[in-house]
Z-matrix of the N, CA and C atoms (Angstrom, degrees):
N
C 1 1.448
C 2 1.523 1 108.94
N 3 1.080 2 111.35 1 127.71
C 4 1.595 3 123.39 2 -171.92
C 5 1.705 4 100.09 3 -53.10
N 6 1.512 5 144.66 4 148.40
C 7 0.842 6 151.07 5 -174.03
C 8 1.767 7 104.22 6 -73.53
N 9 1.101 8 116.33 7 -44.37
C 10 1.488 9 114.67 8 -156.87
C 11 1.431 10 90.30 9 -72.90
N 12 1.211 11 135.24 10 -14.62
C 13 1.864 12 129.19 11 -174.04
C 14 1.594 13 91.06 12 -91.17
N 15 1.390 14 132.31 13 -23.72
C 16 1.356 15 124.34 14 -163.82
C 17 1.380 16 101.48 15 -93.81
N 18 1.599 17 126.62 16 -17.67
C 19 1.850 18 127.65 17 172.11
C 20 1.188 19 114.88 18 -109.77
N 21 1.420 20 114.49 19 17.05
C 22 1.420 21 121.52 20 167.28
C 23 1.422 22 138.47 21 -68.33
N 24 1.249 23 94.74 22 -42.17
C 25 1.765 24 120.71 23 166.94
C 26 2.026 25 99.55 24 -71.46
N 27 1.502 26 115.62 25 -36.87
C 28 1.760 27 116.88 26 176.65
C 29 1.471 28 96.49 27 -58.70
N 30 1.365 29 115.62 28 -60.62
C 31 1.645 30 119.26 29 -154.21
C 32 1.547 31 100.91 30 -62.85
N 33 1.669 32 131.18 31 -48.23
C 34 1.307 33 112.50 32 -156.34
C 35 1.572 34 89.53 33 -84.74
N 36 0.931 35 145.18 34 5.74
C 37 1.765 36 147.49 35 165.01
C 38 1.859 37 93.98 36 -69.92
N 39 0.893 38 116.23 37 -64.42
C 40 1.577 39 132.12 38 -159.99
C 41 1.699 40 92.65 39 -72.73
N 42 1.061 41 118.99 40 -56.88
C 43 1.596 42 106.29 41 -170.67
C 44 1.865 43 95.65 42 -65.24
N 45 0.855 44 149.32 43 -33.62
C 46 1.472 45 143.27 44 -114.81
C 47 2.120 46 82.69 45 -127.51
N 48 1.182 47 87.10 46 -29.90
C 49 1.807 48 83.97 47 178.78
C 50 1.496 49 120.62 48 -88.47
N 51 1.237 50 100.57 49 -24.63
C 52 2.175 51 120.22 50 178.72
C 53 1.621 52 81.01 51 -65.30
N 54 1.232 53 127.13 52 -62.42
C 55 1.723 54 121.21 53 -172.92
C 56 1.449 55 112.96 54 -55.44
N 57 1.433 56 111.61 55 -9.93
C 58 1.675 57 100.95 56 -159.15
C 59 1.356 58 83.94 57 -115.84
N 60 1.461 59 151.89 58 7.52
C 61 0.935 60 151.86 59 163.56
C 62 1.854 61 105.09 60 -74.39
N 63 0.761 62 128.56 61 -7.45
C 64 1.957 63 141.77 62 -166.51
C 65 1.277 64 78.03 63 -97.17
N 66 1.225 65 124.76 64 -92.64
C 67 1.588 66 135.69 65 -159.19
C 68 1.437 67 127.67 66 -41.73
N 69 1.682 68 113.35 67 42.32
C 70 1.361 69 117.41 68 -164.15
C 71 1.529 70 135.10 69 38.12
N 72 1.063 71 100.84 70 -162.32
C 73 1.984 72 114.11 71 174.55
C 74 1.687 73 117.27 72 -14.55
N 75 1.304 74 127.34 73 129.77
C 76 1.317 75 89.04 74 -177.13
C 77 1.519 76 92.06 75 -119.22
N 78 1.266 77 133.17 76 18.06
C 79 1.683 78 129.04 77 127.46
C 80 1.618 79 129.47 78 -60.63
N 81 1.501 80 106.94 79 -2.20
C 82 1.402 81 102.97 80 -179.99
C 83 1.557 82 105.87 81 -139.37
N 84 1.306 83 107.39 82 18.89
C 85 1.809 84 81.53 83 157.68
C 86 1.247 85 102.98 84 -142.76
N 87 1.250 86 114.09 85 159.47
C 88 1.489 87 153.87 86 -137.43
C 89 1.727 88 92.75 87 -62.51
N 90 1.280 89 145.26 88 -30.79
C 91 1.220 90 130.81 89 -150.33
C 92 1.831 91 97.60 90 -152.84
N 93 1.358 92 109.91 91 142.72
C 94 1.719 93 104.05 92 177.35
C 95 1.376 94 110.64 93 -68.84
N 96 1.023 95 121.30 94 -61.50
C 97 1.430 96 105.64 95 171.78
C 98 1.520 97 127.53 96 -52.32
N 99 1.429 98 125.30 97 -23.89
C 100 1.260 99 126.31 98 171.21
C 101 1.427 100 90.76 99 96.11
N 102 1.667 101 104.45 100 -170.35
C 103 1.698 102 123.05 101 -172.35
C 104 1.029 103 121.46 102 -90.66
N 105 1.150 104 128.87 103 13.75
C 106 1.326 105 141.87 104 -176.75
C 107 1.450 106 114.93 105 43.39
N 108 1.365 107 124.55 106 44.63
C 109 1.464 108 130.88 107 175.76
C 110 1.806 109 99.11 108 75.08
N 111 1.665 110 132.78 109 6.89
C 112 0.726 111 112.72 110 170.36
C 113 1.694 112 96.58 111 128.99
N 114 1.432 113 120.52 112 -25.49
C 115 1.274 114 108.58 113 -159.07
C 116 1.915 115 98.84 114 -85.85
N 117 0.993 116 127.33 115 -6.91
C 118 1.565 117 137.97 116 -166.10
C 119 1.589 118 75.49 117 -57.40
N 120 2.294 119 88.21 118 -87.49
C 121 1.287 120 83.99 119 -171.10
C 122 1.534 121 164.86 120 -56.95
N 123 1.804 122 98.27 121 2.09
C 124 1.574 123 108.06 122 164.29
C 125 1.261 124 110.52 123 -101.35
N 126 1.400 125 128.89 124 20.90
C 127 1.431 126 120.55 125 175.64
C 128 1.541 127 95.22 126 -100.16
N 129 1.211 128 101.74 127 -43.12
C 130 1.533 129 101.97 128 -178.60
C 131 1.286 130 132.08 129 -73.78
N 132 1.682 131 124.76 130 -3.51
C 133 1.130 132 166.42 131 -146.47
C 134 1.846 133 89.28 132 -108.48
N 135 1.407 134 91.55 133 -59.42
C 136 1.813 135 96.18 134 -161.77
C 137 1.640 136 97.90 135 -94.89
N 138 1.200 137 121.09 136 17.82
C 139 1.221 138 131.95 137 -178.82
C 140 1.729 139 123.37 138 71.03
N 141 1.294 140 115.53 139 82.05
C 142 1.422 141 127.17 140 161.91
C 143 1.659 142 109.74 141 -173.74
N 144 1.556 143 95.71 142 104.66
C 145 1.336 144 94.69 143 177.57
C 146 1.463 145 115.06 144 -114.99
N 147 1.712 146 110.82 145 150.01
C 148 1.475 147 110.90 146 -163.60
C 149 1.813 148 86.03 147 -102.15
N 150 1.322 149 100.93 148 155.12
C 151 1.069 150 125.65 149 152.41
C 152 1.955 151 136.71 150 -140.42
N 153 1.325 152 119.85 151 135.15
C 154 1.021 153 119.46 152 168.68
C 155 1.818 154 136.34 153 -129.96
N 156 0.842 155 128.35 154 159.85
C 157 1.683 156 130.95 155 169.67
C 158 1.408 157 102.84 156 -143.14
N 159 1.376 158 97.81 157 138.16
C 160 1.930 159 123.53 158 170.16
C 161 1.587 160 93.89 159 -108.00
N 162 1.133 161 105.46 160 162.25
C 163 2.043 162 111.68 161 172.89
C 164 1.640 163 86.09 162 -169.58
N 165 1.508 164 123.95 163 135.16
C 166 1.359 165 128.67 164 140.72
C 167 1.568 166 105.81 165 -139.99
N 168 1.596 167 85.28 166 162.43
C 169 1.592 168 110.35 167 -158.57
C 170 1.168 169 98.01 168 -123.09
N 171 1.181 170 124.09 169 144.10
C 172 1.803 171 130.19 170 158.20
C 173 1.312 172 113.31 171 -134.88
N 174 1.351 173 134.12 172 107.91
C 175 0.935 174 128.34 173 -178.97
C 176 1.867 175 107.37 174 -93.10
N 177 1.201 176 102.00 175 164.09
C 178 1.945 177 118.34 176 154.00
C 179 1.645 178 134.64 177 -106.43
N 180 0.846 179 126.69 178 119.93
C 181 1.707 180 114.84 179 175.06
C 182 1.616 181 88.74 180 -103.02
N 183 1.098 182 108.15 181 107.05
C 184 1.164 183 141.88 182 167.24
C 185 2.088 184 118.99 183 -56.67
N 186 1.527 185 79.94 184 -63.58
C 187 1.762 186 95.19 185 172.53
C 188 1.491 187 110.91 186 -160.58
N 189 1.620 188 99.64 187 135.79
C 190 2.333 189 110.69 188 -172.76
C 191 1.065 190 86.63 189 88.94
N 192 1.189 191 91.29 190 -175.22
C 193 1.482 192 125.88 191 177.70
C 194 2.119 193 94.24 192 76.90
N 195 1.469 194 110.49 193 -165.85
C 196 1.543 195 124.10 194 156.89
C 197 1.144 196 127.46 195 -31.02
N 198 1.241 197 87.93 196 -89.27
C 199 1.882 198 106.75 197 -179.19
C 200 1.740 199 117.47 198 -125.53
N 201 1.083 200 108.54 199 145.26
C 202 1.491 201 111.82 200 172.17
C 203 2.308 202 112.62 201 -80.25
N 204 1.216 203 107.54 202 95.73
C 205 1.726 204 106.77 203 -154.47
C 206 1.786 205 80.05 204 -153.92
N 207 1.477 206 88.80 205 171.90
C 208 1.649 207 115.23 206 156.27
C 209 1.305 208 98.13 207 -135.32
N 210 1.594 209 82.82 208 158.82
C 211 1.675 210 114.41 209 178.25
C 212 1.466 211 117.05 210 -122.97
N 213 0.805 212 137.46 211 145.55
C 214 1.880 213 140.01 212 170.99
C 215 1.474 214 109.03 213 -118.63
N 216 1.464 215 105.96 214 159.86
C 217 1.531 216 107.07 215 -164.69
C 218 1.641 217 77.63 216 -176.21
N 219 1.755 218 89.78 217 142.68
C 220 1.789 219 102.34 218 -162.06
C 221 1.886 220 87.11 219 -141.98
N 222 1.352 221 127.24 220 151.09
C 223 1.480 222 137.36 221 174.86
C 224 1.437 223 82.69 222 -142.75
N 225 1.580 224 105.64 223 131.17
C 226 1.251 225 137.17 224 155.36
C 227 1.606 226 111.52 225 -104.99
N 228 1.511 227 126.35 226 122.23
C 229 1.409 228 124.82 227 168.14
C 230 1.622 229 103.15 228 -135.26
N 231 1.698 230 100.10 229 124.11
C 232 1.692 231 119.95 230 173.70
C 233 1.249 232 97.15 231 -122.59
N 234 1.353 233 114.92 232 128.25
C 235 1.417 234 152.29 233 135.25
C 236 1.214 235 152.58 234 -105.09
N 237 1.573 236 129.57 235 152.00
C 238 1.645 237 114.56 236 -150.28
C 239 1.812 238 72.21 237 -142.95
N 240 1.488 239 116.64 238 136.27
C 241 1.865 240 117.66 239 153.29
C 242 1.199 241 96.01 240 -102.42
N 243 1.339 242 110.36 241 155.43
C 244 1.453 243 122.66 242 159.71
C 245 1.570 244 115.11 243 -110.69
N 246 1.292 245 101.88 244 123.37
C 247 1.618 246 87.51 245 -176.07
C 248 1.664 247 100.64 246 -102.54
N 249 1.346 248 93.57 247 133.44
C 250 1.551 249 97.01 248 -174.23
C 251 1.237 250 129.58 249 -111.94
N 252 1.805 251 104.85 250 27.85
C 253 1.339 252 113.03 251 159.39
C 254 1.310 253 115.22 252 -120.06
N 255 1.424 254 116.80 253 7.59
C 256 1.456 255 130.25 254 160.35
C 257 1.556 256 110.03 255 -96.66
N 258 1.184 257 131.02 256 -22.15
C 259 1.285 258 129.31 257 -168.13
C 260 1.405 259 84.00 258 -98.11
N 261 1.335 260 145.39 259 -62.76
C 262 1.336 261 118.33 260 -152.89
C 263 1.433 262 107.73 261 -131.46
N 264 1.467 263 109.62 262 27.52
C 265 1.793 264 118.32 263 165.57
C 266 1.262 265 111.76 264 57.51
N 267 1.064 266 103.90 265 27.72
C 268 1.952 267 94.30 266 147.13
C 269 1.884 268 129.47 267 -125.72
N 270 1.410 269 80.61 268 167.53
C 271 1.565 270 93.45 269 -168.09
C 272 1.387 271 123.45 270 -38.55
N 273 0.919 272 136.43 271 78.10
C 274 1.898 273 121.99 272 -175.15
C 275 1.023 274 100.40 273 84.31
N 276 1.235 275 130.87 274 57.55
C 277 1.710 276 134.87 275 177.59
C 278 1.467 277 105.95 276 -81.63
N 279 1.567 278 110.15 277 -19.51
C 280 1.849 279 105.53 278 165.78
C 281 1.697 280 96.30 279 91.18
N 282 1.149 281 96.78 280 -156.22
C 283 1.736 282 108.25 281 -168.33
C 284 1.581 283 110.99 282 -158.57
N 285 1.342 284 117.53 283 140.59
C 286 1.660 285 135.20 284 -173.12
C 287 1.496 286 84.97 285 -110.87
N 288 2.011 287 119.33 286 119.22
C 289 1.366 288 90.82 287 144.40
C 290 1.452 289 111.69 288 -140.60
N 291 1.068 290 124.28 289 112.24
C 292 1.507 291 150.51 290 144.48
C 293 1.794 292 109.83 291 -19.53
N 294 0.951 293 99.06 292 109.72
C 295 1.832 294 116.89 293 169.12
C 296 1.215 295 123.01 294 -154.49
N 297 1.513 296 107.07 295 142.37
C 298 1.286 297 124.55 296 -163.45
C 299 1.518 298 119.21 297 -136.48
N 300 1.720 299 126.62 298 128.34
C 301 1.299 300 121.03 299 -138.46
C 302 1.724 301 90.60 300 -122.88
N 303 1.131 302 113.86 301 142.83
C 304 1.692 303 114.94 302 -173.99
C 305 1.614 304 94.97 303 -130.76
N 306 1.292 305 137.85 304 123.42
C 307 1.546 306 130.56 305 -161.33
C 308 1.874 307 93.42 306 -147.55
N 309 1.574 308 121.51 307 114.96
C 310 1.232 309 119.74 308 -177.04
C 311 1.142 310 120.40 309 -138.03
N 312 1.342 311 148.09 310 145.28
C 313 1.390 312 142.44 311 -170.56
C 314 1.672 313 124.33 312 118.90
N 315 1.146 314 126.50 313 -164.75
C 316 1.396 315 125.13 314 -140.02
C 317 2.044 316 85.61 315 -131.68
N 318 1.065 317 96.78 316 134.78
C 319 1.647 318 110.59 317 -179.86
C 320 1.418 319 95.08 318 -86.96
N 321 1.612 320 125.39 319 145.93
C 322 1.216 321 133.87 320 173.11
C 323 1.652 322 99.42 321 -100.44
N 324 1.162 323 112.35 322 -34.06
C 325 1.670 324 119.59 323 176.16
C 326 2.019 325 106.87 324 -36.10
N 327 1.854 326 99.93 325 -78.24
C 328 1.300 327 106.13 326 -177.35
C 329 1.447 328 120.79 327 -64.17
N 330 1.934 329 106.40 328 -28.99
C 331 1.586 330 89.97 329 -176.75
C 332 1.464 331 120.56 330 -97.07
N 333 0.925 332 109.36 331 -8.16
C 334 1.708 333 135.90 332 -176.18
C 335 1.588 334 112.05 333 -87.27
N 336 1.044 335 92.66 334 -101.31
C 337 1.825 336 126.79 335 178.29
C 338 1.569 337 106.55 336 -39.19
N 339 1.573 338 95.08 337 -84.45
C 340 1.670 339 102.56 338 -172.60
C 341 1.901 340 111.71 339 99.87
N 342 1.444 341 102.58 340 9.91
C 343 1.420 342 99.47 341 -172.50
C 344 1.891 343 94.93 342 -108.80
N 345 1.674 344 84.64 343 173.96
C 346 1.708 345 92.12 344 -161.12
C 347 1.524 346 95.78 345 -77.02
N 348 1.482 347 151.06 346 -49.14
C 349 1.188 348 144.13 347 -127.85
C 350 1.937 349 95.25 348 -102.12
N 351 1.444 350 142.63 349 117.44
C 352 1.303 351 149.88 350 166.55
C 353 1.305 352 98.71 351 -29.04
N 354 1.034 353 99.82 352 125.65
C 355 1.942 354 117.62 353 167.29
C 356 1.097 355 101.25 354 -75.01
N 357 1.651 356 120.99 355 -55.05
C 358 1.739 357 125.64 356 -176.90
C 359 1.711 358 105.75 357 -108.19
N 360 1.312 359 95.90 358 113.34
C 361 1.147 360 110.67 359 175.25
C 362 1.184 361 131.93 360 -69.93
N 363 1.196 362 109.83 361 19.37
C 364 1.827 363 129.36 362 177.80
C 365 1.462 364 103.58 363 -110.98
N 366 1.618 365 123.08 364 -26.94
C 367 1.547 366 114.98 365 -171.08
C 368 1.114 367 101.55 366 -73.81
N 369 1.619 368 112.20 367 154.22
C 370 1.082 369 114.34 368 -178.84
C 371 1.556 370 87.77 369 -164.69
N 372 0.808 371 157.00 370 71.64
C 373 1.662 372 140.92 371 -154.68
C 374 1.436 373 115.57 372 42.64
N 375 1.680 374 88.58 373 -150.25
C 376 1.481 375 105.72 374 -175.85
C 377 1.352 376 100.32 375 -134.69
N 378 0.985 377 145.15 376 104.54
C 379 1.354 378 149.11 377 -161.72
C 380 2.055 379 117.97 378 -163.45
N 381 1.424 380 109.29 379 141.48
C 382 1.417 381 107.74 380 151.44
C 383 1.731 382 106.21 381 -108.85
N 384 1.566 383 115.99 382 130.43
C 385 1.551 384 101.43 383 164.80
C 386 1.564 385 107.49 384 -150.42
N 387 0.919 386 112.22 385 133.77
C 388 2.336 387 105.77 386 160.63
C 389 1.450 388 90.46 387 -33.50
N 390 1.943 389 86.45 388 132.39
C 391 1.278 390 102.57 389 169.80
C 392 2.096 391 92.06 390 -124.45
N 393 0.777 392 103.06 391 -2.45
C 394 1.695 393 113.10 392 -172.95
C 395 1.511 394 108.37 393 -148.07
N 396 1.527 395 129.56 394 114.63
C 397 1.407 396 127.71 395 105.96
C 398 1.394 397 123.14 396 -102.27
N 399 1.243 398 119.42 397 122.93
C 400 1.836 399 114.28 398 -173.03
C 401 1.394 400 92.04 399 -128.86
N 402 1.175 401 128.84 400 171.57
C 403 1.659 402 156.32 401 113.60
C 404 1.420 403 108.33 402 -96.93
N 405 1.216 404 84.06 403 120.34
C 406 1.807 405 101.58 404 177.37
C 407 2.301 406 111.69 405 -119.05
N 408 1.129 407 88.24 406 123.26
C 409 1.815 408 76.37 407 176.72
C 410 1.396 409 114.63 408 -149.29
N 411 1.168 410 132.48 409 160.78
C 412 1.565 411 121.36 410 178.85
C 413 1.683 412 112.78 411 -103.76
N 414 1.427 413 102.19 412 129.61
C 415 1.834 414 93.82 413 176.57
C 416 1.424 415 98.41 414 -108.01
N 417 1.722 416 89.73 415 152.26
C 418 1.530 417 111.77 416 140.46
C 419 1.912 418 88.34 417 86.46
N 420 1.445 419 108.32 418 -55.21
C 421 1.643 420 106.78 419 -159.64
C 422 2.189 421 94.28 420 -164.49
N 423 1.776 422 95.92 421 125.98
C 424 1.582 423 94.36 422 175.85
C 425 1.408 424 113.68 423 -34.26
N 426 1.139 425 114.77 424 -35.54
C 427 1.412 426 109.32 425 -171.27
C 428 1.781 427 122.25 426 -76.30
N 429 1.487 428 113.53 427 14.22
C 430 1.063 429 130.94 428 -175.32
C 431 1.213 430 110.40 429 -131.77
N 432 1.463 431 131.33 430 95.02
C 433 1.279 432 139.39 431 168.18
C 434 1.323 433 126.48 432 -98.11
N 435 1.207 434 135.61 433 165.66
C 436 1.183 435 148.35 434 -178.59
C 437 1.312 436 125.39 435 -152.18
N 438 1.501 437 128.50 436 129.39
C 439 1.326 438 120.32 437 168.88
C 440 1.474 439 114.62 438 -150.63
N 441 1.584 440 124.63 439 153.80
C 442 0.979 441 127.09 440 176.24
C 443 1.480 442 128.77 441 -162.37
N 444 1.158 443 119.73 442 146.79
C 445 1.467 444 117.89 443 -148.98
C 446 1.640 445 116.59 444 -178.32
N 447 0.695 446 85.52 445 -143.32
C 448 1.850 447 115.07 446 163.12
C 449 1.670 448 114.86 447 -111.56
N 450 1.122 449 99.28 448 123.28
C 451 1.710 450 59.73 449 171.53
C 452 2.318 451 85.65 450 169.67
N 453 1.393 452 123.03 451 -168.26
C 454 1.402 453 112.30 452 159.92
C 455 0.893 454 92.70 453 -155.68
N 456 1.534 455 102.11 454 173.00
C 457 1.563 456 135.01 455 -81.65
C 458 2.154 457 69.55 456 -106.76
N 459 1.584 458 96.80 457 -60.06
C 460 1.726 459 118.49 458 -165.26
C 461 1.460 460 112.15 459 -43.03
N 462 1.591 461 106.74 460 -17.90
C 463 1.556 462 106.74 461 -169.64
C 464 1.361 463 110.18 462 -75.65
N 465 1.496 464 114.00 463 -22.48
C 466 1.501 465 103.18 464 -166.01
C 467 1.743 466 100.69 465 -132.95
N 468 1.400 467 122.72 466 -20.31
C 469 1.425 468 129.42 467 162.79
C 470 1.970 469 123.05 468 -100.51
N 471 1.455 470 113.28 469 153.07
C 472 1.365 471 106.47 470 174.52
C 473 1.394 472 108.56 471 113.90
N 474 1.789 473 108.19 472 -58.15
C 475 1.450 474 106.50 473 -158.02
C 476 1.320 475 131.39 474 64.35
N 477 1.146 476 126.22 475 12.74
C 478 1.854 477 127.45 476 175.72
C 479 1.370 478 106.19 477 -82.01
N 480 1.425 479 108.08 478 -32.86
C 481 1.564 480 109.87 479 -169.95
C 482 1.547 481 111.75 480 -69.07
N 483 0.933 482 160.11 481 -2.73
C 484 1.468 483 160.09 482 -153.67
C 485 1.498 484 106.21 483 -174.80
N 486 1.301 485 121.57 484 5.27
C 487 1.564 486 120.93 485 140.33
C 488 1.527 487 140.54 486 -63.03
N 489 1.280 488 120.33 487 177.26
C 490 1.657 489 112.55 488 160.05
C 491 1.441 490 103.89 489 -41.32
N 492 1.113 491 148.37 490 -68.84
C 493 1.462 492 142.97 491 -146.24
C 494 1.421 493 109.03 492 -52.86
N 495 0.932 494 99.73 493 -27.47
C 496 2.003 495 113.57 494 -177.99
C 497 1.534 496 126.23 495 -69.39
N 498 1.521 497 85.86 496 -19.69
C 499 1.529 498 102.05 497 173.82
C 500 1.278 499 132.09 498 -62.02
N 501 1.654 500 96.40 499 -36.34
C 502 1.600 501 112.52 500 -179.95
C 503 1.817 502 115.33 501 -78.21
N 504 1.178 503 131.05 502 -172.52
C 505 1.337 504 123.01 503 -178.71
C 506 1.882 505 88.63 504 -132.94
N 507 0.796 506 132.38 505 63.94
C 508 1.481 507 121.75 506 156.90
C 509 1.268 508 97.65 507 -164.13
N 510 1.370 509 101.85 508 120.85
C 511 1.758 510 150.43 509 -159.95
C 512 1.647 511 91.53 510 -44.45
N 513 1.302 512 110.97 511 -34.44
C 514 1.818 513 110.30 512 -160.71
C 515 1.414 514 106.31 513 -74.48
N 516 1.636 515 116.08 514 4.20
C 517 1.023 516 109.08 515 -171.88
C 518 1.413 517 115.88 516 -123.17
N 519 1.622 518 110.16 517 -41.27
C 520 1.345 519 122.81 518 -172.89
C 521 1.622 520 93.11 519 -95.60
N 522 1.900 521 84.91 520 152.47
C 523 1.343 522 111.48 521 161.56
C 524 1.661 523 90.99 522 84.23
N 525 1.543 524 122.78 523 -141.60
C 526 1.825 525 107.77 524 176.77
C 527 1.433 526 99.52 525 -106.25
N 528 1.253 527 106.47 526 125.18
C 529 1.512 528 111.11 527 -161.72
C 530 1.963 529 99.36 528 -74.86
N 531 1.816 530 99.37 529 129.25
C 532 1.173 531 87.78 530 -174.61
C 533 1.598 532 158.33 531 -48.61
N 534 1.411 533 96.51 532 -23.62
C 535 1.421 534 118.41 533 171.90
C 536 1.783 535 120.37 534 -79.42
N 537 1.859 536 110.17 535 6.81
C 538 1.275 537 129.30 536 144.87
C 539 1.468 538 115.99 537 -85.72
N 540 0.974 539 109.64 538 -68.08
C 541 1.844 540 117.00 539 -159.42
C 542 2.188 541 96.34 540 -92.67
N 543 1.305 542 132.13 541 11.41
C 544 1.498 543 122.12 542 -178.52
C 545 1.640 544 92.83 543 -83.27
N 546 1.523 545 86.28 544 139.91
C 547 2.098 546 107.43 545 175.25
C 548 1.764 547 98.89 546 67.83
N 549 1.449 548 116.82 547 7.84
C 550 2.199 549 89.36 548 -177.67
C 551 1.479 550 93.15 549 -104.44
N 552 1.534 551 140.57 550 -7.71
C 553 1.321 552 124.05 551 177.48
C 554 1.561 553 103.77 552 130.43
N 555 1.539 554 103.24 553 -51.87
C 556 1.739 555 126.16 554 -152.38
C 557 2.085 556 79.47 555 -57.16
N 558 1.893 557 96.59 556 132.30
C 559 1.061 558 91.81 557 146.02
C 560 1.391 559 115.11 558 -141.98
N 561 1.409 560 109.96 559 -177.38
C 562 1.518 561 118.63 560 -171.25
C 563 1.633 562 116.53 561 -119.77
N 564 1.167 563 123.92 562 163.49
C 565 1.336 564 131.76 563 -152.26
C 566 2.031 565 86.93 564 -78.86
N 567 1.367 566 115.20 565 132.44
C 568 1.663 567 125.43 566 12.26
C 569 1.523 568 125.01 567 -94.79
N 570 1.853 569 103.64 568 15.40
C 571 1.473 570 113.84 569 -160.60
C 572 1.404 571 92.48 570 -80.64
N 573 1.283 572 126.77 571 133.10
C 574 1.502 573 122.52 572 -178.76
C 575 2.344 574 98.20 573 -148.66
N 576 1.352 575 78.55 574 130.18
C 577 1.681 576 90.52 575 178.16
C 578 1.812 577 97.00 576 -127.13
N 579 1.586 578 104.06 577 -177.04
C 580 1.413 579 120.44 578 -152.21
C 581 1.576 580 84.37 579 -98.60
N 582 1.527 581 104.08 580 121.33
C 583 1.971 582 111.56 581 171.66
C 584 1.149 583 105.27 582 -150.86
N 585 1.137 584 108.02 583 171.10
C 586 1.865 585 129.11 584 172.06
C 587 1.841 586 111.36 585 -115.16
């Protein structure tokens, strides 16, 4: 893999934090990168808001398994919504949102362990790929939504993902633990297929 795709996910961290260094305290304001001198909040104002999360894991096998080692494993996710009744003034224009998943590091499961269920629930390979294009909008009544895209299934049905289960770091638990959702279709973020 060409190097400049492998410090790509470093550089927009590094440019995006030199800006968030302006924006005072960075225990007291609202976003890690900060406001970007102001432009965050009028982008998001006129409808386009960025979002991101970093997470790394290092686990130990202590004792069994392979080898006695640690492993680390890092998920990068950047995203931009478009709101498209702020961007182009109409009624319930709904929302585009675009996300993109960066996942790097060494599994303690395969090189360690050797068991089937992820110790770190962030490994996943080594990969950059879309994990999101959707249009999402509500008809008729808020209580009637709709969306469709690219996108999976766990992000917006289930509820495991942003529950207690999420808390823990081994895969068998968070998100739909595999030995629920293996062979029925249902997948979970960053696995994303074409639905309504």
């Amino acid at each position: 893999m060409p190097s400049a795709i492998r410090i790509t996910p470093t550089l927009l961290l590094a440019l995006a934090s030199t800006t968030a260094l302006a924006d005072g305290d960075l225990m007291t304001r609202n976003t890690l990168t900060g406001d970007w001198g102001g432009l965050r909040h009028q982008l998001e104002d006129d409808g386009v808001k960025f979002t991101g999360d970093y997470s790394g894991e290092t686990a130990y096998n202590a004792h069994g398994g392979l080898h006695r080692s640690a492993r680390y494993s890092q998920n990068l996710k950047l995203g931009v919504q478009f709101d498209l009744s702020k961007l182009y003034g109409l009624d319930n224009g709904g929302k585009v949102q675009l996300t993109i998943n960066d996942r790097r590091g060494n599994s303690a499961s395969e090189d360690l362990v050797g068991n089937r269920l992820p110790i770190q629930e962030n490994y996943g390979g080594l990969y950059t790929r879309l994990t999101e294009l959707s249009y999402e909008r509500t008809l008729f009544t808020p209580a009637l939504n709709v969306k469709l895209g690219y996108m999976a299934m766990g992000n917006d049905l289930g509820g495991l993902d942003s529950g207690i289960l999420c808390n823990f770091m081994n895969a068998g638990f968070c998100g739909h633990p595999l030995n629920m959702s293996g062979g029925s279709g249902w997948t979970n973020y960053p696995n994303a297929h074409l639905g309504v």
